[in-house]
VOFILO-520253 format. One record per residue (C-alpha): residue in one letter; x, y, z. Coordinates in steps of 0.25 Angstrom, whole numbers, plus 5000, padded with zeros to 4 digits. Layout:
<nodes>
+--------+------+------+------+
! residu !   xx !   yy !   zz !
+--------+------+------+------+
!      A !    X !    Y !    Z !
...
+--------+------+------+------+
</nodes>
This chain:
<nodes>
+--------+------+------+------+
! residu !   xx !   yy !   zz !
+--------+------+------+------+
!      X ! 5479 ! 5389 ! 5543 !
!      X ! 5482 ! 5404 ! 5539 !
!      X ! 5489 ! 5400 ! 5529 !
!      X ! 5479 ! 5391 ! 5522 !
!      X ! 5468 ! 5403 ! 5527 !
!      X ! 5475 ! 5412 ! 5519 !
!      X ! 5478 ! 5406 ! 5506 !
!      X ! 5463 ! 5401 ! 5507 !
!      X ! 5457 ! 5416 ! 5508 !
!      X ! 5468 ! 5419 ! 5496 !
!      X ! 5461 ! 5408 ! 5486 !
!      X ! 5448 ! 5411 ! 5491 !
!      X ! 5449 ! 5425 ! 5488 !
!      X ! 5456 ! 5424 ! 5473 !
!      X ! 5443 ! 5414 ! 5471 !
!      X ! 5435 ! 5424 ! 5475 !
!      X ! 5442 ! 5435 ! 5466 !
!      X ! 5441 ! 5427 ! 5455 !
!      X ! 5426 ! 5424 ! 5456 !
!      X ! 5422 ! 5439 ! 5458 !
!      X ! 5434 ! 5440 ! 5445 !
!      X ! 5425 ! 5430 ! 5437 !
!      X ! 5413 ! 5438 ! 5440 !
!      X ! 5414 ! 5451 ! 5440 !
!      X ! 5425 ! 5453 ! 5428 !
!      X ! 5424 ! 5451 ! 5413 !
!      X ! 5434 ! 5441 ! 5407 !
!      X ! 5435 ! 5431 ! 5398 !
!      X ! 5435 ! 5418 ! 5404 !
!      X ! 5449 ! 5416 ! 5397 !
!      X ! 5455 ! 5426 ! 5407 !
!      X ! 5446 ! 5420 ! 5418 !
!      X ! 5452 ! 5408 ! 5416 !
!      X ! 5466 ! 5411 ! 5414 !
!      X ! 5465 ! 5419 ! 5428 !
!      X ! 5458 ! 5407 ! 5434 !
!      X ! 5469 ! 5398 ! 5430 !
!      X ! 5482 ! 5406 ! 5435 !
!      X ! 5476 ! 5406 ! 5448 !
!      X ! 5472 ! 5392 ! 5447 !
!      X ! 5464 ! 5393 ! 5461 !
!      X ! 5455 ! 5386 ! 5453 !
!      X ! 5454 ! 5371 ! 5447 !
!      X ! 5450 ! 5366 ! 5434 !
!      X ! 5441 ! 5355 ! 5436 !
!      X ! 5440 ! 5351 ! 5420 !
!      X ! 5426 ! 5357 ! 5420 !
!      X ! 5420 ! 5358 ! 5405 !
!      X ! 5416 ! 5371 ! 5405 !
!      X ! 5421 ! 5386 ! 5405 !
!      X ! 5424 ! 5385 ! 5422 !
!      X ! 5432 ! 5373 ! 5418 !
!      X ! 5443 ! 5384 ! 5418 !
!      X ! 5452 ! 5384 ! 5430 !
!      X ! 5440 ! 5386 ! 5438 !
!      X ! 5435 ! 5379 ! 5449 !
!      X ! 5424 ! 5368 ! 5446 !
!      X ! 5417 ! 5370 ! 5460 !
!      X ! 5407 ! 5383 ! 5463 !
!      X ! 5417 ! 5395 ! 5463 !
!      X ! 5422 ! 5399 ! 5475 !
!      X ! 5415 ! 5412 ! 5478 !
!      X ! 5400 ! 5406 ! 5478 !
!      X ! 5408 ! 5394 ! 5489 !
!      X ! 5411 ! 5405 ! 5496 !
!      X ! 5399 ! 5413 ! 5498 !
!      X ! 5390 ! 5401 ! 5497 !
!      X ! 5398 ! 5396 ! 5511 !
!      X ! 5397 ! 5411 ! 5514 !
!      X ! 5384 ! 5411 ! 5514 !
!      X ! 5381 ! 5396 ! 5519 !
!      X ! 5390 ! 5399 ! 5531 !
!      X ! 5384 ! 5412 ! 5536 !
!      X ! 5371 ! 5405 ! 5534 !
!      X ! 5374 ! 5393 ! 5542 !
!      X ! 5381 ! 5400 ! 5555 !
!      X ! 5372 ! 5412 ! 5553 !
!      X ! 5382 ! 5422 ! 5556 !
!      X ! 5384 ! 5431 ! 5542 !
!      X ! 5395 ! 5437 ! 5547 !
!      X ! 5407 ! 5439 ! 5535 !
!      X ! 5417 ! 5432 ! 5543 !
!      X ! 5408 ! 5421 ! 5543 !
!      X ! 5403 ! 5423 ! 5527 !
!      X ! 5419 ! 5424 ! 5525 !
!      X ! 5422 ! 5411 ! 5532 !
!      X ! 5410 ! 5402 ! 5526 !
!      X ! 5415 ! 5408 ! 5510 !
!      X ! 5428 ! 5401 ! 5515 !
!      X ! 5425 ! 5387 ! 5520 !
!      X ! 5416 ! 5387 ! 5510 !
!      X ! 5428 ! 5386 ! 5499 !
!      X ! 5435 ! 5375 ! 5507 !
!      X ! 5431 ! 5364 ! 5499 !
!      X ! 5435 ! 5370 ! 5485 !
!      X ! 5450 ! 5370 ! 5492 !
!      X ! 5451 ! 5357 ! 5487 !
!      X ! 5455 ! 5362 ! 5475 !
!      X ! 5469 ! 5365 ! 5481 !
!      X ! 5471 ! 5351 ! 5480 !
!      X ! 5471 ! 5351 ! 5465 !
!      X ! 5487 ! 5352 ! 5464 !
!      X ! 5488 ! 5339 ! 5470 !
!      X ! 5479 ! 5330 ! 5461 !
!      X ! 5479 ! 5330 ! 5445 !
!      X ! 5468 ! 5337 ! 5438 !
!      X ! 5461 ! 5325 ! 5436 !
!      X ! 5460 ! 5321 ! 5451 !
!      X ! 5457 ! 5335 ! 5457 !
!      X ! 5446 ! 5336 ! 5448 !
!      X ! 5437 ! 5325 ! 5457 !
!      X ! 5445 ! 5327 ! 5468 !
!      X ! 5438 ! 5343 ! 5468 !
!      X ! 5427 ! 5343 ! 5475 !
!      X ! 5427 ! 5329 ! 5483 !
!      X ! 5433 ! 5329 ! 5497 !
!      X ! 5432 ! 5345 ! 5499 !
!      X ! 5418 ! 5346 ! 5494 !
!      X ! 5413 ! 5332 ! 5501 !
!      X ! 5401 ! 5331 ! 5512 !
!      X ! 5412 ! 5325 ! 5521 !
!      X ! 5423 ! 5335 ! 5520 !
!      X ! 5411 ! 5346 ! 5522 !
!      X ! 5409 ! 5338 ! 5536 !
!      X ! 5423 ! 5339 ! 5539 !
!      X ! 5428 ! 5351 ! 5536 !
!      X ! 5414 ! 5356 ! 5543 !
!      X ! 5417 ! 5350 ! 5555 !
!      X ! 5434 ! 5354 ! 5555 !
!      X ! 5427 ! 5368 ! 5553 !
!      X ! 5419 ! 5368 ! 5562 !
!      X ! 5427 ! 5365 ! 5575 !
!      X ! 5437 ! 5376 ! 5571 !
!      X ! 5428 ! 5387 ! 5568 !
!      X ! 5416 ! 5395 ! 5573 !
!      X ! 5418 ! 5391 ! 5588 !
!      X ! 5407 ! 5398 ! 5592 !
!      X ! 5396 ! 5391 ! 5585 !
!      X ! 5393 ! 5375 ! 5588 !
!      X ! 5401 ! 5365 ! 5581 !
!      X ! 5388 ! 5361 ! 5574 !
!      X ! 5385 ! 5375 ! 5569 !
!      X ! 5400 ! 5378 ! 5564 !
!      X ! 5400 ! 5362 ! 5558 !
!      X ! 5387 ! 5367 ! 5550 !
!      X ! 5391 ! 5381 ! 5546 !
!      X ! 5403 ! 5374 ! 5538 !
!      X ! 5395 ! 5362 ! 5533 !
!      X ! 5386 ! 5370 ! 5525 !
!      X ! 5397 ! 5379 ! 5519 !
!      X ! 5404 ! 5369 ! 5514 !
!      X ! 5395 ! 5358 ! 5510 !
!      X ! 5387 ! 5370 ! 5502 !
!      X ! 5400 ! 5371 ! 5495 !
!      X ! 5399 ! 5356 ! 5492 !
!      X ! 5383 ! 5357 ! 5488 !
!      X ! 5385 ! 5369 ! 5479 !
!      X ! 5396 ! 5361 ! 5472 !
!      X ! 5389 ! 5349 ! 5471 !
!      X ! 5380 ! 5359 ! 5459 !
!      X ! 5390 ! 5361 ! 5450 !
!      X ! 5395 ! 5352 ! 5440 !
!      X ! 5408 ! 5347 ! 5446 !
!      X ! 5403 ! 5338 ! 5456 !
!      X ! 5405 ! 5338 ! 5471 !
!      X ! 5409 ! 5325 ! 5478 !
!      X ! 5400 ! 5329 ! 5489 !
!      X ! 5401 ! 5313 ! 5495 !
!      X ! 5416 ! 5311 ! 5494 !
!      X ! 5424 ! 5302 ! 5499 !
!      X ! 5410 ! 5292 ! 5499 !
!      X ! 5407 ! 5296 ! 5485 !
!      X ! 5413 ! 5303 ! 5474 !
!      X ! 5401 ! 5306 ! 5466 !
!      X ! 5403 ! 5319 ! 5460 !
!      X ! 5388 ! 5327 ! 5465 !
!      X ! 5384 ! 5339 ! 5454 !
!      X ! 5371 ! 5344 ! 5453 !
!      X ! 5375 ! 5354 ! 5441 !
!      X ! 5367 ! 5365 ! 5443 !
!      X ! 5376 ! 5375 ! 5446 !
!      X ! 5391 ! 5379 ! 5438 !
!      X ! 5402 ! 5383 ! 5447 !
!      X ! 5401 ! 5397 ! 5444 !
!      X ! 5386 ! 5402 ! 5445 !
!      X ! 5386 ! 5417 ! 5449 !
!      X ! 5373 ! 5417 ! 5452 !
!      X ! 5373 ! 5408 ! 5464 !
!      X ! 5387 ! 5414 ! 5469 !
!      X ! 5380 ! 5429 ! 5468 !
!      X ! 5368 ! 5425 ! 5476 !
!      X ! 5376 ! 5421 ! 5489 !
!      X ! 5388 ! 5431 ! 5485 !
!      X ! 5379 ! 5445 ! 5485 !
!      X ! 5372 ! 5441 ! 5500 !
!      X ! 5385 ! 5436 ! 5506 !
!      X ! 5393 ! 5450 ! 5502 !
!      X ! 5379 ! 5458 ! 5505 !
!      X ! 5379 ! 5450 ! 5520 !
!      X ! 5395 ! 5451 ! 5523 !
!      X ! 5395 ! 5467 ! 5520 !
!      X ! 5383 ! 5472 ! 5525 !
!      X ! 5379 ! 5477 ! 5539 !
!      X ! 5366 ! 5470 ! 5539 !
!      X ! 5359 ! 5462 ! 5551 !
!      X ! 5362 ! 5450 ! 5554 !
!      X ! 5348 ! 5443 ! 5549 !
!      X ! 5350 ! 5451 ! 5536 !
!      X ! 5362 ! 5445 ! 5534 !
!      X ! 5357 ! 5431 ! 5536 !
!      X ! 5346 ! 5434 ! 5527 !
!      X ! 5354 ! 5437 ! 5516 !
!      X ! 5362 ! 5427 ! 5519 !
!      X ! 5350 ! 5415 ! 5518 !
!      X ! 5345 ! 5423 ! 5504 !
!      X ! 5358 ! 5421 ! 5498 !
!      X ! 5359 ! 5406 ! 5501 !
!      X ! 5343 ! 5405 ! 5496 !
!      X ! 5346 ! 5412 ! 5485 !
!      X ! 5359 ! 5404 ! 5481 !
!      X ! 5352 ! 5390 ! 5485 !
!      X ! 5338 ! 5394 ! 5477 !
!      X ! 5348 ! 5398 ! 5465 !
!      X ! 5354 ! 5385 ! 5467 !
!      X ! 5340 ! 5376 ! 5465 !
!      X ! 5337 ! 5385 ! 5454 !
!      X ! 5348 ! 5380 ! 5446 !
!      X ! 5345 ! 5366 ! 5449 !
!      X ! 5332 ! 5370 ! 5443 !
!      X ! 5338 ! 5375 ! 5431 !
!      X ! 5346 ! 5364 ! 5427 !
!      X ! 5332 ! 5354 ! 5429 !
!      X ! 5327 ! 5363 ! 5418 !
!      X ! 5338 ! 5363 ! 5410 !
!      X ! 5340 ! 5348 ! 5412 !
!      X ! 5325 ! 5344 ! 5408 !
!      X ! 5327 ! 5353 ! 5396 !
!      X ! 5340 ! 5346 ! 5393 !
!      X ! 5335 ! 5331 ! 5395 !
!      X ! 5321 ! 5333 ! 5385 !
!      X ! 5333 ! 5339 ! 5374 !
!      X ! 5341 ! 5325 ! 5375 !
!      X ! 5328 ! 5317 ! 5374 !
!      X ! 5323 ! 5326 ! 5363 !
!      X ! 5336 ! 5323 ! 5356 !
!      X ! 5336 ! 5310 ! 5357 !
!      X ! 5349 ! 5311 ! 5367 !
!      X ! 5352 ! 5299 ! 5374 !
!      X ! 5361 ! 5301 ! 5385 !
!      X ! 5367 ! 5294 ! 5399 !
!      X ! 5369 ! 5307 ! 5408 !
!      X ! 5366 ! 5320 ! 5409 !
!      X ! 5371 ! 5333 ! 5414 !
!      X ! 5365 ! 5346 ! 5415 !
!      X ! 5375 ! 5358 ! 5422 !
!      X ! 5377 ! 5373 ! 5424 !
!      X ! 5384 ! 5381 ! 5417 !
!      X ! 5393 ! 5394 ! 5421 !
!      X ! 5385 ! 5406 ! 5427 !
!      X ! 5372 ! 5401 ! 5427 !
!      X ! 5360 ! 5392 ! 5429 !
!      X ! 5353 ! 5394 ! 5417 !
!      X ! 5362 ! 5386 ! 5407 !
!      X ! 5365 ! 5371 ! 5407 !
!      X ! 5374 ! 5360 ! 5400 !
!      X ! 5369 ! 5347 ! 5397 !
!      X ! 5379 ! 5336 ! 5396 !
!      X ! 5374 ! 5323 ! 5390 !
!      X ! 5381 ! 5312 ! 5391 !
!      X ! 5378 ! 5299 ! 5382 !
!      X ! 5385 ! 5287 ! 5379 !
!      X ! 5396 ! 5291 ! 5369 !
!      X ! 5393 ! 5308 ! 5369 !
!      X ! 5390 ! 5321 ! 5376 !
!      X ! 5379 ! 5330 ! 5374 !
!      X ! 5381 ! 5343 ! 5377 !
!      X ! 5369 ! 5355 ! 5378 !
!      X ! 5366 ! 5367 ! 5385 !
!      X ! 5353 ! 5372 ! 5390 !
!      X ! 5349 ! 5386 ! 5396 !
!      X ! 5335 ! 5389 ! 5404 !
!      X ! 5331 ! 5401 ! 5395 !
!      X ! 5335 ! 5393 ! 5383 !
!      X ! 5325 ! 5398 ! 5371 !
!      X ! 5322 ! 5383 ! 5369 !
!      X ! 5323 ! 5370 ! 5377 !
!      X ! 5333 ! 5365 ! 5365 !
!      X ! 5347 ! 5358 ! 5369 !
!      X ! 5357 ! 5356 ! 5358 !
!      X ! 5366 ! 5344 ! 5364 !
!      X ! 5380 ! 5343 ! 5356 !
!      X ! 5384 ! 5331 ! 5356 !
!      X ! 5399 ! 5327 ! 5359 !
!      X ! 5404 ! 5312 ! 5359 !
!      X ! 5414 ! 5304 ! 5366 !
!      X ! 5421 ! 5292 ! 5370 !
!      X ! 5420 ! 5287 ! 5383 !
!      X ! 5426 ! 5274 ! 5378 !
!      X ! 5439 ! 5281 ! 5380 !
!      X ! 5438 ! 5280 ! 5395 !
!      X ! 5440 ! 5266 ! 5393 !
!      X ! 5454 ! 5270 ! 5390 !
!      X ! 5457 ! 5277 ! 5404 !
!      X ! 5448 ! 5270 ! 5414 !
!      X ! 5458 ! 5263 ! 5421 !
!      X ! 5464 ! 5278 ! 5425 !
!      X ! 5462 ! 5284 ! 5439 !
!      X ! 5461 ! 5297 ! 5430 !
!      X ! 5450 ! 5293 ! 5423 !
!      X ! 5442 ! 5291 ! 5436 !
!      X ! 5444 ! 5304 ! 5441 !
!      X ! 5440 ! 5310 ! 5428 !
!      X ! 5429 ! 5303 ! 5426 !
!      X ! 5425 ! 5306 ! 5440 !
!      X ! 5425 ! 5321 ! 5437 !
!      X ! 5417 ! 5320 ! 5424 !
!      X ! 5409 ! 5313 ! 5435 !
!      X ! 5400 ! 5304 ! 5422 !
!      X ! 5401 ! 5315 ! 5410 !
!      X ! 5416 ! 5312 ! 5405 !
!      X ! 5417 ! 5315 ! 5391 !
!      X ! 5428 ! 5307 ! 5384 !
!      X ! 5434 ! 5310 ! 5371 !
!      X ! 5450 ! 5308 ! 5364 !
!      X ! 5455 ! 5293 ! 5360 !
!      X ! 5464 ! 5285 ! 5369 !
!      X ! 5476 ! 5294 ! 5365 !
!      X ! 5468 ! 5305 ! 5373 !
!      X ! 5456 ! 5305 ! 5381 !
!      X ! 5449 ! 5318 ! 5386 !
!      X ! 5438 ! 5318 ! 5395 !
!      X ! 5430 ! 5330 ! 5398 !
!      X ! 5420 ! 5329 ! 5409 !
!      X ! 5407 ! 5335 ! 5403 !
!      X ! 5399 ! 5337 ! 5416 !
!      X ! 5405 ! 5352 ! 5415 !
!      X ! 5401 ! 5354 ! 5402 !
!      X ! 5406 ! 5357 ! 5388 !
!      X ! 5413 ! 5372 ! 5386 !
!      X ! 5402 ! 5376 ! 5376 !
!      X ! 5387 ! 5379 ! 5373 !
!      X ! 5387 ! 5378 ! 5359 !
!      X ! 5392 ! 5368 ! 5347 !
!      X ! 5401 ! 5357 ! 5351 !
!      X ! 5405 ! 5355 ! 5367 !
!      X ! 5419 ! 5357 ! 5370 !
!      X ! 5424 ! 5354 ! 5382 !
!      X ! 5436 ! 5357 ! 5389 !
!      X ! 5448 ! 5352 ! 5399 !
!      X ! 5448 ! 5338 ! 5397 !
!      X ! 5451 ! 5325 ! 5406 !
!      X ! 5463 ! 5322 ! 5398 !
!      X ! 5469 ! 5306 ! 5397 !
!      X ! 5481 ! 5306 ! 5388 !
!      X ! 5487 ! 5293 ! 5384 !
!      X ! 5502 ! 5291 ! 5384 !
!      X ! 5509 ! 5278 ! 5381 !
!      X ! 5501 ! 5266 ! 5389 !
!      X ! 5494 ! 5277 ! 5399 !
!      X ! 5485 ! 5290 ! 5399 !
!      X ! 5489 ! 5303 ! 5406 !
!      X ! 5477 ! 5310 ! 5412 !
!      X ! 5475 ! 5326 ! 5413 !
!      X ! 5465 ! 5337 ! 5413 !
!      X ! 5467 ! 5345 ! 5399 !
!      X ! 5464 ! 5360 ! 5401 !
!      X ! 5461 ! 5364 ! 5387 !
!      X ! 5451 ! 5376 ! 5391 !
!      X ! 5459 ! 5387 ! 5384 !
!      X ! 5464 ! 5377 ! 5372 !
!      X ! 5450 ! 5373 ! 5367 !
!      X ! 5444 ! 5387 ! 5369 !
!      X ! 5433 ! 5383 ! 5379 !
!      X ! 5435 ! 5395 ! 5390 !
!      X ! 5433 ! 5409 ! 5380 !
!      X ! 5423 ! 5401 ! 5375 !
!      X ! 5415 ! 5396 ! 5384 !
!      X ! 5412 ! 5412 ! 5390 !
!      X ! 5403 ! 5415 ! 5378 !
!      X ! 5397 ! 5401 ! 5374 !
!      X ! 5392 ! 5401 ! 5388 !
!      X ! 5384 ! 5415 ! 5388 !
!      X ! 5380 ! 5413 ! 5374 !
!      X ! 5374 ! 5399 ! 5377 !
!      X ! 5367 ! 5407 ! 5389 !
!      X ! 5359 ! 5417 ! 5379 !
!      X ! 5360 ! 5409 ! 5367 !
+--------+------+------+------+
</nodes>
């Protein structure tokens, strides 16, 4: 147990470096990422976007940590640090499951993240084994709760990004994303991290602390609805473009990009193409370009009989976009996005099926540096932001 104790607080506090590196230093996302990817605490989870880089496709470590930070001291009413500290912790638990990646190929770990660890009945379990451990003091209800609500806001915070949470599993896989919030949104993560360090280091009463403490969590949660709102505006704005333009289309996807809540991606799918368009709130106009981009889901036909191509399909979770021949199939799962704002969508780190002989060899392709996409993505984002 110290053991494990240990190398825990050792990767929790390099996670923690590299968020405040991400922040509060100027590099270029090349750097980042090659930094990222030595360290390789982190997992690609073949997202199409710049944070497809070695990066983690859940919300970044530091807002888990003073979210359950917050939650904890909240639900115990003790804002004590030791108690702040322990609630960051446990709240990080369920994003372990990322150490089981060595063991499964890319293409499994990609649905396997986020299923068991993040699931409503692995938050009761793990509650409860808490719980009788811990906090003797307090009743076994009062210690079940404190843990339930810092790990199943884990859970719920998750469930807002694109990736997907299988918040059912083992009862059902669905994969539930609400899409209004990327994984990295500092906004959120500064309006619980400022009250949390102002309530750990301060000499204040007891009631102040608690006050601060509620505002933070009121802040957070109102930031929250308010990106809900903005992706309603930017989807009714989306969906009168389509019909204006005569788009007919099977599914739709509206989702968040990188640091904000103000710009959104649309992602069209129809029967044999993609649409792809962008749309910011203080846009000058209400005018969507969609660039269109075909492909061949015929080509699934091909590799339906793999167990691969279950799992990938799984994790493009009803947005896979095919393209190649039967030499060579790629499938990109578009839910994430393409790399780009402007001119055609490129897309990066394919789901790879490579025929060879009678059979096809299934891998994920990391061709983020090869195509371009993560120097690039830096400026196209900003400038898309501003146009």
């Amino acid at each position: 147990m110290g053991g494990f104790s240990s190398d825990f607080h050792k990767k929790l506090g390099e996670i923690i470096g590299e968020n405040k590196y991400k922040f509060s230093k100027t590099v270029g996302l090349r750097k980042l990422a090659h930094s990222l990817n030595k360290k390789r605490l982190l997992i690609s989870c073949s997202e199409q976007s710049i944070f497809a880089l070695k990066i983690k496709s859940d919300m970044d470590s530091l807002t888990q940590f003073v979210l359950g930070g917050a939650v904890g001291a909240a639900s115990l009413q003790d804002t004590s640090k030791k108690t702040i500290l322990w609630a960051g912790i446990v709240a990080t638990i369920p994003d372990l499951d990322v150490l089981l990646k060595p063991f499964y190929a890319d293409g499994n770990f990609v649905v396997i993240h986020r299923s068991f660890s993040h699931s409503l009945l692995c938050t009761v379990l793990l509650s409860g084994a808490l719980a009788k451990f811990t906090f003797k003091k307090e009743t076994f209800w009062r210690r079940f709760q404190f843990y339930f609500m810092i790990l199943f806001t884990h859970a719920l915070l998750d469930c807002c990004t694109t990736y997907g949470t299988q918040l059912f599993w083992p009862f059902d896989r669905l994969l539930i994303s609400f899409n209004n919030i990327h994984v990295f949104e500092p906004i959120y993560t500064f309006l619980l991290t400022i009250p949390l360090i102002l309530v750990s280091f301060s000499k204040w009463s007891v009631s102040k602390k608690s006050a601060w403490i509620y505002l933070s969590l009121f802040l957070s949660t109102s930031y929250l609805g308010w990106t809900f709102l903005s992706k309603t505006i930017a989807h009714r704005v989306i969906t009168k473009n389509l019909k204006q333009q005569n788009i007919i289309y099977d599914k739709l996807l509206v989702t968040p990009t990188p640091f904000n809540s103000i710009l959104w991606k649309a992602i069209v799918k129809s029967e044999d193409a993609y649409y792809f368009g962008s749309y910011a709130l203080w846009d000058e106009t209400e005018q969507v370009t969609f660039y269109k981009k075909q492909h061949k889901p015929a080509l699934l036909k091909r590799i339906d009989n793999y167990c691969d191509t279950e799992t990938m399909l799984r994790h493009c979770d009803g947005f896979p976009f095919v393209v190649g021949d039967s030499s060579e199939i790629n499938v990109y799962a578009v839910k994430f996005g393409p790399v780009n704002y402007f001119s055609s969508p490129q897309f990066i780190m394919p789901f790879r099926a490579t025929k060879l002989g009678d059979d096809y060899k299934f891998k994920i392709v990391d061709n983020r540096f090869e195509e371009g996409a993560v120097p690039a993505f830096n400026q196209e984002l900003f400038n898309r932001l501003f146009k």
